[in-house]
N, C-alpha and C positions, 0 to 999 in steps of 0.2 A: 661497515663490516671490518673484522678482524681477526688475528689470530697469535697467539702466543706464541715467543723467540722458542720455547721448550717445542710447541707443537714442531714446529721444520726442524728442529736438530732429531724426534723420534722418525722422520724419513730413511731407513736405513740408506733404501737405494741413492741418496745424495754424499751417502759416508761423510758428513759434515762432521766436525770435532771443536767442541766448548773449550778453548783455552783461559776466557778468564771472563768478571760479569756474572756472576750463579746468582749475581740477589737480583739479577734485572729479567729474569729469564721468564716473569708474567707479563712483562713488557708488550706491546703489540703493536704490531704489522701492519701494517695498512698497505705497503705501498712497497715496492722493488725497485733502485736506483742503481744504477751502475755508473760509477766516476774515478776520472784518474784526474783531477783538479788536485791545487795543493794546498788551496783554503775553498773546499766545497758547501762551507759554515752558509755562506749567505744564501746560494741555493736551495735550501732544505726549510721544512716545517714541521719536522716532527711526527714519528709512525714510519720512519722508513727505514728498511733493508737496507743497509748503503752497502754495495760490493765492488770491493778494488785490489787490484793486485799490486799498488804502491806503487809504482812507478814516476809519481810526483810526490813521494814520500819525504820529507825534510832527511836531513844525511844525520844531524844530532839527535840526539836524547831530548835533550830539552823542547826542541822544536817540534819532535814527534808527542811528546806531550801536552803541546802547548795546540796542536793539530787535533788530537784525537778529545781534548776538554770541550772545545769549538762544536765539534761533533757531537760530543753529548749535551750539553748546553743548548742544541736545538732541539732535543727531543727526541733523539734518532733509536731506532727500538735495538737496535743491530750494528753490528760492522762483520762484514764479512771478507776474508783476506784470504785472495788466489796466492796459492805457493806454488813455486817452479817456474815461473817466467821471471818477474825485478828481482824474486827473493826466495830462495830456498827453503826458508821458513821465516817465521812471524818474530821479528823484532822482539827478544826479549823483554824492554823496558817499555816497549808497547805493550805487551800482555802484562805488566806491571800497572802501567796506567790506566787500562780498563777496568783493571780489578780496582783500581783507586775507583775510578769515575762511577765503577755499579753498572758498567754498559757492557753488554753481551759480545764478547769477538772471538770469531769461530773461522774457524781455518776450512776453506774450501780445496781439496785435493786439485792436484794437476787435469785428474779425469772426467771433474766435474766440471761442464762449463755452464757459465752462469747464467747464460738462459736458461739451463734445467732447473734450476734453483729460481729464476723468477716465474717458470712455466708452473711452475709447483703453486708457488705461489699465489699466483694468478686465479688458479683452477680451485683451491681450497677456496680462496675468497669466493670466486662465483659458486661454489656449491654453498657457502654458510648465505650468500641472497638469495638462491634460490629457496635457503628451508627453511628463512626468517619468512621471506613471503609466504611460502606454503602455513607458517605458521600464522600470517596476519590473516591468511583466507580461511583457516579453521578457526580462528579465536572469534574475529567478528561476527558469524552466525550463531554464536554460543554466547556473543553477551546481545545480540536484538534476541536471540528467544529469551536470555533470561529477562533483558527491558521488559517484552509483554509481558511473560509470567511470573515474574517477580519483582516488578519494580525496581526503584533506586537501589536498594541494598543489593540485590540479585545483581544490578550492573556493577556498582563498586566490587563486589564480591568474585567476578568473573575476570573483570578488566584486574584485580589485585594477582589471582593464580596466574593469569596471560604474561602477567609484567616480571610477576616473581618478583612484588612491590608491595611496599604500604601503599596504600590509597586512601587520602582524605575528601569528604564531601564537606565544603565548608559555607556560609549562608552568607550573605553580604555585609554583615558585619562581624566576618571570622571566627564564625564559631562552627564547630564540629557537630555537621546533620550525622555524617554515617562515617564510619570509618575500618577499614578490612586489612589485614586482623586487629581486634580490637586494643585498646589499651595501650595506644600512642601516647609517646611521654609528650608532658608537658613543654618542655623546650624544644621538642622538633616542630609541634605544633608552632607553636610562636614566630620560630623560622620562617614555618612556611606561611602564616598571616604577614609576618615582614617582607617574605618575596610578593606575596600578590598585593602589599599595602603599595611597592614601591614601583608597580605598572600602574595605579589609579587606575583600574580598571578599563583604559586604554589600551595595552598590550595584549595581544591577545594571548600568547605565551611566553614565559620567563622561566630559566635554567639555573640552576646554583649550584654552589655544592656548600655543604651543612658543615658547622664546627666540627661534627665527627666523622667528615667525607666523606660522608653519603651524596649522591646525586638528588638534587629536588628540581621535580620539575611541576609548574604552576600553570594552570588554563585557567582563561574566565568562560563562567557558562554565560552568555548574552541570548535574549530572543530579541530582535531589534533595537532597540535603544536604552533595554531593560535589564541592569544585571542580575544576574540569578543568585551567585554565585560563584564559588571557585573549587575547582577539582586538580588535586596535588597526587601526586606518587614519589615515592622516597625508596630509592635503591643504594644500595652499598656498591654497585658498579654501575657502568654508567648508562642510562638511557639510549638504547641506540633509534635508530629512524622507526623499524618495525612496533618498539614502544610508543614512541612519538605518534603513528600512527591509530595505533587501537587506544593512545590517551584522546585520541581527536574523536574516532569512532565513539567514544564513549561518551564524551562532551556532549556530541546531534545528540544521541539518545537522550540523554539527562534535559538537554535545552528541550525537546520534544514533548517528557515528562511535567517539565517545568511551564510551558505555556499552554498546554493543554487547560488546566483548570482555567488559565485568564481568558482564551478560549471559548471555553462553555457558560463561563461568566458573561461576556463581553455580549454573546449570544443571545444569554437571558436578558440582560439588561436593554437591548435593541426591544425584546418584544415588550420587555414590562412598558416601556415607554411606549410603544405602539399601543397597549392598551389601554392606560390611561388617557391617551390622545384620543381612542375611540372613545372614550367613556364622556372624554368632557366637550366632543364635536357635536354641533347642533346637525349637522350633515356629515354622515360613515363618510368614510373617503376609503376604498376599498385598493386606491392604488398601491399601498406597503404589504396588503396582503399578496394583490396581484407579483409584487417584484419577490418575493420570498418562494411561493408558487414558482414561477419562473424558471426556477431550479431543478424543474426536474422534468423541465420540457426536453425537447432536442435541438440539435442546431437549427432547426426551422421556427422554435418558439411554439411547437406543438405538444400538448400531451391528450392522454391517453388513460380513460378512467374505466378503472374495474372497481363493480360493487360483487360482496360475497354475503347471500342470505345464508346465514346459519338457524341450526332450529334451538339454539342454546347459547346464553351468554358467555361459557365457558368456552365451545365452541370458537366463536368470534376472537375471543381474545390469543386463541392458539394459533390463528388463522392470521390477526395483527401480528404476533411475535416471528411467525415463519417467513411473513413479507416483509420483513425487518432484515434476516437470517438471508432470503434471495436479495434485497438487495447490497448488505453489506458486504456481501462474497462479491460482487462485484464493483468495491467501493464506491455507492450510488450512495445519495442521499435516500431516506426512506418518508414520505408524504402520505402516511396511512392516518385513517377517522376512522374509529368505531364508536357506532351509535347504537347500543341495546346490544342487537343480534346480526346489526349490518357492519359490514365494514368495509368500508371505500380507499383505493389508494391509487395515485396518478404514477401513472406511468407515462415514458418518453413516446412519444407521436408514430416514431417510427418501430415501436416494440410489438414480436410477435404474439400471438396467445402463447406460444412455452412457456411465458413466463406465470400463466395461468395454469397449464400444466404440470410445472414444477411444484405449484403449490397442491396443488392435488395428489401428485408423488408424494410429495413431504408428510402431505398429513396423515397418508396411513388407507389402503381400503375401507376401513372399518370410519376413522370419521371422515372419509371424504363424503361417504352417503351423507351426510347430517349437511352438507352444505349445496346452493346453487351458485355459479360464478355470471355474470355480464361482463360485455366490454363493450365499450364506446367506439367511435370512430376515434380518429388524428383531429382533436379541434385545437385550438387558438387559443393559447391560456386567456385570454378576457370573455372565452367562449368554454371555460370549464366547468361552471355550473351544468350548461346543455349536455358537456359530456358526461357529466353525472346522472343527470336524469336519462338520459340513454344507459348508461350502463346498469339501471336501479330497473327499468323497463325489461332489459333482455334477461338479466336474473333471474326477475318474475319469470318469465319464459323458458328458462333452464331447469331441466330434471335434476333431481337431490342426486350425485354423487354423477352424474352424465356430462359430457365433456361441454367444456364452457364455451355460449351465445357470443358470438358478435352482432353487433348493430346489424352487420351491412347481409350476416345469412337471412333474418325474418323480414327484410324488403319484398314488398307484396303478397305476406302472410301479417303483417303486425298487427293489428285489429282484430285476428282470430288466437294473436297467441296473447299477447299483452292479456292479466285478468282484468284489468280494468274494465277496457273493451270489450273482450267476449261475453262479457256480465249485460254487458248495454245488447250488446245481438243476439245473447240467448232471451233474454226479456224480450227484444222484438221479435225476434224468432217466434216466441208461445203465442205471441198477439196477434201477428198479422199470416202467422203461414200456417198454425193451427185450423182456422176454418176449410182452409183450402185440401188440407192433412184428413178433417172430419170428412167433408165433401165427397172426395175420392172412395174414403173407407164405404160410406153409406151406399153411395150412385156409380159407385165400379168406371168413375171419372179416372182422368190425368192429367189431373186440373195444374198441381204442383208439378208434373215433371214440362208441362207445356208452357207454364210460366217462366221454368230455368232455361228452358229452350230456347225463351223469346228474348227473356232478359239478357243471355249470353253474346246474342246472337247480333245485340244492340239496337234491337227494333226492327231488323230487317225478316219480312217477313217470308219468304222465298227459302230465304238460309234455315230459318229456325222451322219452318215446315219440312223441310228435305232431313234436319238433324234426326226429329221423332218420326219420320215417315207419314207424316198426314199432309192432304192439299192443305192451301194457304187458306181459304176458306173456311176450313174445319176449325184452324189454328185460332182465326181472327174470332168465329164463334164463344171459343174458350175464352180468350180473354177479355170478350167482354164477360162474359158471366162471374171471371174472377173479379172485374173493376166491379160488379154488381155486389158479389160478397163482402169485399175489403171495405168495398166504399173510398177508392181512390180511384187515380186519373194518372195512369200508366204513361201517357203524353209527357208525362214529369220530370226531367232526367232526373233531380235527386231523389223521388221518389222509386223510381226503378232503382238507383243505386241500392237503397237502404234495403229494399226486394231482396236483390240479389245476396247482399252482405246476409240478411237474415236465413236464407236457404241456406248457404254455403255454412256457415254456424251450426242448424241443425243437423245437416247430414254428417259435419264434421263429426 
């Protein structure tokens, strides 16, 4: 940071006064020094206020000339010179020799003392970091959105208003991809492929200043071991830290753009080779599938599979695109299959149904009717097929637009909800509880409710006589006459089972 010798002489309150120096007066500040040495030349580096009230002032002409050259020769922005204590006022042939050397010397009043003039100082400087930073922290969220939304050009174009800079985008053998504003001569160009020729793309930043002294300053864009690139900006003053900083800001971005496609490449070419490994193996080896999988397990190595029946391929694929949409909001990888009208995708082991829910928000009341959701338990990614067929199973089981099955709610209902199954128990259902059904109707029996009685009851006869209020004897009567009808042997456990399973079916 800095500030112009012109900016502190417009401080009224330091009544400072420009005796000689008017063409150094863009000069800049960096820094406040106070010295009464009498060759202060070796101590100094240039950008500094030097304030002194002469008191190791050489007694000749000469010698004060040959002092104050010393002084500018280093680079000094200033001299400033306390009157009323060594000197009444500022040596004539001194304010002669400043005006020679083009270095600013300003006479500081008796009233001023020179802390006030470095406190000043001091204070302008931290306010111009503060607004440079305030400036790095609005510039940088206005060139990442233009990166996403606009690409390269949007970043050069953003980073060039920020710098109040040309900005060149140049390709690894120095030619000009993009460049902001357009229509960079020829010869700057060339400059700036000679700055980044002369890092060999080892350096990672290089500074110059151009035949027509402008400032260039040169980055390489690298993604690992890979140059991309070089990104230059060219100022007529000089690059300060806060530029230097949104030049770097801008680089990630660019280097982000740039390896992205090798990226999605690198990607594809892992699977193509996967599949032709499958195509030409006498025996799948499903272990690269399994490691790709893997990915979207949880720390445990578990996932979690939801299938979505829709009644439309259209459907499906809006249903694919949203579970895409949930997991990229929360930069997740997305592992969704759609097959027809079904669509399957793994979820983390430890994931709740919301994330089933979300998708049913998303898609609207109107198509959420049009679909059924299942979910699986937490399996074992070498145990993700099962989680599929469990979440393909509870689907089936779920109502068109009604809140999404887990596995673990149809536990000692599945059989009656799965259609697979209830298709196998309503057919045994018609066969074996029908006669019993007829029975009753005709003979004002209780044939069927004395059989759920008994079957409940596990065979015990005491219990299941006290359930329907008849002696056990009455009970035992019935059932035989039902093994007479059926033409089975109730002594069976699986045959009881398949009893029961088939009552409980019908009534359902």
């Amino acid at each position: 940071m800095a500030l112009p010798v012109r900016w502190l002489l417009s401080q009224p309150e330091l009544a400072l006064k420009l005796l000689a120096g008017t063409t150094g007066l863009d000069a800049d500040v960096t820094f406040v020094v106070t010295t009464e040495l009498s060759d202060p030349a070796r101590w100094l580096s240039g950008g500094e206020l030097l304030l002194t009230t002469g008191i190791s002032l050489p007694s000749s002409a000469v010698d004060r000339r040959a002092y104050l050259q010393k002084i500018a020769e280093c680079g000094v922005a200033a001299v400033g010179f306390g009157v009323g204590l060594s000197h009444p006022s500022v040596p004539e042939d001194l304010v002669a020799a400043a005006d020679e050397f083009g270095l600013p010397l300003i006479e500081v009043p008796l009233p001023t003392p020179f802390v006030a003039v470095a406190k000043k100082v001091t204070e302008r400087l931290a306010e111009l970091r503060y607004e440079s930073m305030l400036r790095a922290s609005r510039a940088q969220p206005r060139m990442t959105r233009s990166a996403i939304q606009g690409g390269v050009y949007a970043t050069i174009r953003e980073l060039s208003v920020a710098c109040s800079a040309t900005v060149l985008l140049m390709d690894p053998s120095m030619r000009v991809i993009e460049a902001y504003p357009e229509g960079v001569d020829d010869a700057v160009v060339a400059e700036v492929a000679d700055l980044a020729a002369s890092g060999s793309g080892s350096v990672a930043s290089s500074v110059a200043r151009s035949s027509s002294g402008a400032t260039v300053a040169v980055q390489v864009i690298t993604g690992g071991n890979v140059v991309h690139g070089y990104l230059a900006a060219i100022s007529d003053s000089s690059l300060g830290h806060v530029e230097q900083i949104l030049l770097g800001h801008a680089n990630s971005l660019l280097a982000l753009d740039f390896e992205k496609p090798h990226r999605l490449r690198a990607a594809q070419n892992r699977l193509n080779s996967e599949a032709i490994g499958l195509l030409l193996s006498t025996e799948i080896d499903l272990a690269p599938a399994r490691t790709q999988v893997r990915q979207a397990a949880d720390s445990d190595g578990r996932v979690r599979a939801m299938t979505v029946l829709c009644d439309s391929e259209s459907a499906a694929e809006r249903v694919a695109v949203i579970v895409d949409a949930i997991m990229a909001a929360e930069a997740r990888q997305t592992f969704v299959r759609r097959d027809g009208t079904r669509v399957t995708a793994l979820l983390r082991g430890r994931d709740e149904p919301d994330v089933a829910q979300r998708l049913l928000q998303d898609l609207g009341s109107r198509q959420a009717k049009s679909v059924r959701i299942g979910l699986s338990t937490a399996q074992s990614v070498d145990d993700v097929t099962d989680a599929v067929q469990q979440s393909v199973l509870t689907a089936s089981a779920a109502a068109y637009g009604g809140r999404p099955v887990e596995f673990e709610s149809v536990t000692g209902s599945a059989l009656l909800t799965f259609p697979e199954s209830r298709r196998v128990l309503d057919a045994l259902a018609r066969t074996m509880i029908t006669p019993l059904v007829e029975h009753d109707r005709v003979h004002g029996t209780d044939l069927e409710l004395s059989l759920r009685a008994y079957l409940e009851a596990n065979g015990h006869w005491e219990s299941a006589a006290a359930t329907i209020g008849i002696h056990r004897h009455t009970l035992r009567s019935r059932i035989a006459r039902i093994e007479d009808l059926l033409g089975c042997d109730l002594d069976v456990a699986r045959v009881r089972a398949e009893l029961l399973l088939a009552i409980i079916a019908r009534q359902a």
